[in-house]
VEXTORTI-499255 format. One record per residue (C-alpha): residue number from 0; x, z, y. Coordinates in Angstrom, 1 decimal. Layout:
// VEXTORTI-499255
PT   pos        X        Z        Y
PT   NUM        X        Z        Y
...
//
This chain:
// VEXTORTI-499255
PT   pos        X        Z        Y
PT     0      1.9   -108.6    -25.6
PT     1      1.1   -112.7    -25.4
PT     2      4.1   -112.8    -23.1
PT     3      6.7   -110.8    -25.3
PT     4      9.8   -112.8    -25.8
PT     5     12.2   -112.1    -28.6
PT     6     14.8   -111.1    -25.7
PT     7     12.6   -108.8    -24.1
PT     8     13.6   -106.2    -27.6
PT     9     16.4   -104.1    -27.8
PT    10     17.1   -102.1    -30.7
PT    11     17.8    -98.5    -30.2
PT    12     18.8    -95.7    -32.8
PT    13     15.3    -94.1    -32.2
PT    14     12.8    -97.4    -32.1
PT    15     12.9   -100.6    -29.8
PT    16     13.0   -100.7    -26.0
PT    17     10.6   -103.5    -24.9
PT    18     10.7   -104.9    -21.5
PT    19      7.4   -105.9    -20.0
PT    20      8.2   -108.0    -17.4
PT    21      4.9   -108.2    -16.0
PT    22      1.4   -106.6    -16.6
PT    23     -2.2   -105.6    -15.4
PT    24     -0.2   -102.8    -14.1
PT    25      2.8   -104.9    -12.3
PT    26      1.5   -107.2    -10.5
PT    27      4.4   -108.2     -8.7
PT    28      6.8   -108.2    -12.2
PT    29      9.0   -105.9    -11.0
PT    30      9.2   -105.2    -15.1
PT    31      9.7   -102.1    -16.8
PT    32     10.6   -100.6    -20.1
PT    33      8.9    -98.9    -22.8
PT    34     10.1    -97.1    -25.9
PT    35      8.6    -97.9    -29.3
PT    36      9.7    -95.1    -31.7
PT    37      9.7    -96.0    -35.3
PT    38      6.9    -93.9    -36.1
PT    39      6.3    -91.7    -39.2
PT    40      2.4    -93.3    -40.5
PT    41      1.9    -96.6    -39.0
PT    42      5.9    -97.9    -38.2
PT    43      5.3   -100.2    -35.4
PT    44      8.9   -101.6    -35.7
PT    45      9.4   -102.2    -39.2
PT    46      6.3   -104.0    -38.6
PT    47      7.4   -106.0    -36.5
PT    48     10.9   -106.6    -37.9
PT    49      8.2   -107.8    -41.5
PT    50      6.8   -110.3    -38.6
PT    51     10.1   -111.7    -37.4
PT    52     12.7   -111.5    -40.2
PT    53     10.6   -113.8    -42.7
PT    54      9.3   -116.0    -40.1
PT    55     13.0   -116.3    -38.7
PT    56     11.9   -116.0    -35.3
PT    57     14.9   -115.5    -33.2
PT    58     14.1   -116.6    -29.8
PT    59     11.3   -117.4    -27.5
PT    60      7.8   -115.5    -28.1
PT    61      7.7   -112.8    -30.3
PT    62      4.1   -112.9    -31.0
PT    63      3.1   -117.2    -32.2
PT    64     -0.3   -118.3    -34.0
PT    65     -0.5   -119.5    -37.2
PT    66     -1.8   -122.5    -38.9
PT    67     -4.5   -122.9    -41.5
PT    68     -1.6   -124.3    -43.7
PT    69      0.3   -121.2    -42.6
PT    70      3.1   -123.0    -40.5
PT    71      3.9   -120.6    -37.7
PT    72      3.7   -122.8    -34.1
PT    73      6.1   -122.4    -31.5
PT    74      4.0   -121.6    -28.7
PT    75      2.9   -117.8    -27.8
PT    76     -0.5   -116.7    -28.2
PT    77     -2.8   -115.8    -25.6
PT    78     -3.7   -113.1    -24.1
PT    79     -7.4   -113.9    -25.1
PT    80     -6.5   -114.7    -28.7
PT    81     -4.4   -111.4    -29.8
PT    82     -8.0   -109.2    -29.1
PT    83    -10.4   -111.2    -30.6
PT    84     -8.9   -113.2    -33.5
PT    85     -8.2   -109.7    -34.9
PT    86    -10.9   -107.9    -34.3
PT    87    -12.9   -110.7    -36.5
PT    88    -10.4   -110.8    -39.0
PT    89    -10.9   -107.0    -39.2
PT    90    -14.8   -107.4    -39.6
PT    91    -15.9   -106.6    -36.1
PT    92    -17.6   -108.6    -33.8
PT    93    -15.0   -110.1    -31.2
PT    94    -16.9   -110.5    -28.1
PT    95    -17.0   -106.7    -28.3
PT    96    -12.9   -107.1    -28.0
PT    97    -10.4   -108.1    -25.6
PT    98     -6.3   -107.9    -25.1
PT    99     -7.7   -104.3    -23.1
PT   100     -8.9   -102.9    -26.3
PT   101     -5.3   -102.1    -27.6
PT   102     -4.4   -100.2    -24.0
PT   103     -7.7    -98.3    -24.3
PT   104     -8.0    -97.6    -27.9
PT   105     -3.8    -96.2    -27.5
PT   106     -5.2    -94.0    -24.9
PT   107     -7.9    -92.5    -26.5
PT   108     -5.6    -92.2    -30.1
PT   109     -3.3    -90.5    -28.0
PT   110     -5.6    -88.0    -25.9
PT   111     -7.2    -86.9    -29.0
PT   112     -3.8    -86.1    -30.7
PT   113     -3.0    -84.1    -27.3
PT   114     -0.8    -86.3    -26.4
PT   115      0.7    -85.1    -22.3
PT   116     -1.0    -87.2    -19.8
PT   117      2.1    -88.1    -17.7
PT   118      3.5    -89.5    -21.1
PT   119      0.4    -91.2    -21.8
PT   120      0.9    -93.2    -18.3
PT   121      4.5    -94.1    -19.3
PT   122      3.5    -95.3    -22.1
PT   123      0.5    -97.2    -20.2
PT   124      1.9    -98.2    -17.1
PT   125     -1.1    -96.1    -14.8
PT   126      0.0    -95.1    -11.9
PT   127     -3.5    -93.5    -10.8
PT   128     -4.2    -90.7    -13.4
PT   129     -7.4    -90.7    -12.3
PT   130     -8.1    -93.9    -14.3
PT   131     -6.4    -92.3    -18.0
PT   132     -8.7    -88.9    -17.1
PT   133    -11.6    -91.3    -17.6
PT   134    -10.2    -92.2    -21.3
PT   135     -9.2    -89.1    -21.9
PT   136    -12.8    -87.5    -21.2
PT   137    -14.5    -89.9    -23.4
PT   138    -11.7    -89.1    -26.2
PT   139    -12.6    -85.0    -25.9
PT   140    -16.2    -85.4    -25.3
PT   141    -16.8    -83.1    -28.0
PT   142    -13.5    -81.0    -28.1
PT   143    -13.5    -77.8    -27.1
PT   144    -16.9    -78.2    -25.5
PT   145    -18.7    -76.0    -23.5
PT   146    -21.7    -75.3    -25.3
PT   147    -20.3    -75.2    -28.6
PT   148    -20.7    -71.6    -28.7
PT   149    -24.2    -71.3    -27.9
PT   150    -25.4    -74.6    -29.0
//
């Protein structure tokens, strides 16, 4: 997300296509394309349009910090900043935080609303499902669990 340029999004009828050009997953930034549907509760890309329209960001990173005085800077933020700044504004403690928070925390959210596991990697870039089984498991802990019968 530090990385995202304002040329990496395309609008679609359906959402935004974002191009990741490089991630945790794409080491050698081969790049590849996610969809971002509009959404019906949280609406990820009108958010983002309430980011860039007033801010009249047009080019270059998507994502930029902001000043005390609230003048937006040009340069992107980092990938260490985006986890933890937020998490503190939110209340939380930030060294519990980090940019992985928001891949994990979107695959748990998405296991527990039963979400298919190959669309879950799309959307995560895995390419082991081993690794999202892990998330998953923790998300459904207590779904469906085998003792709840008996118990």
């Amino acid at each position: 997300m530090a990385a995202l340029q304002v040329s990496d999004l395309t609008d679609h009828a359906d959402g935004l296509r974002v191009l990741i050009r490089r991630s945790k997953t794409d080491q050698e930034g081969r790049g590849f394309e996610k969809a971002i549907p509009h959404g019906r509760y949280v609406r990820p890309v009108a958010l983002l349009r309430d980011w860039l329209d007033p801010t009249r960001i047009t080019d270059g990173p998507v994502f930029r910090p902001v000043s005390r005085s609230g003048r937006i800077r040009a340069e992107a933020l980092t990938d260490r900043s985006i986890g933890k700044r937020y998490a503190e504004a939110a209340g939380f403690d930030p060294a519990l935080f980090a940019g992985h928070s928001l891949r994990a925390g979107y695959i748990t959210t998405a296991a527990e609303r039963g979400a298919d596991l190959s669309r879950i990697m799309d959307q995560s870039g895995h390419r082991d499902p081993r690794t999202v089984v892990g998330y998953i498991r923790r998300a459904n802990a207590f779904k469906d669990h085998s003792g709840s019968g008996f118990l």
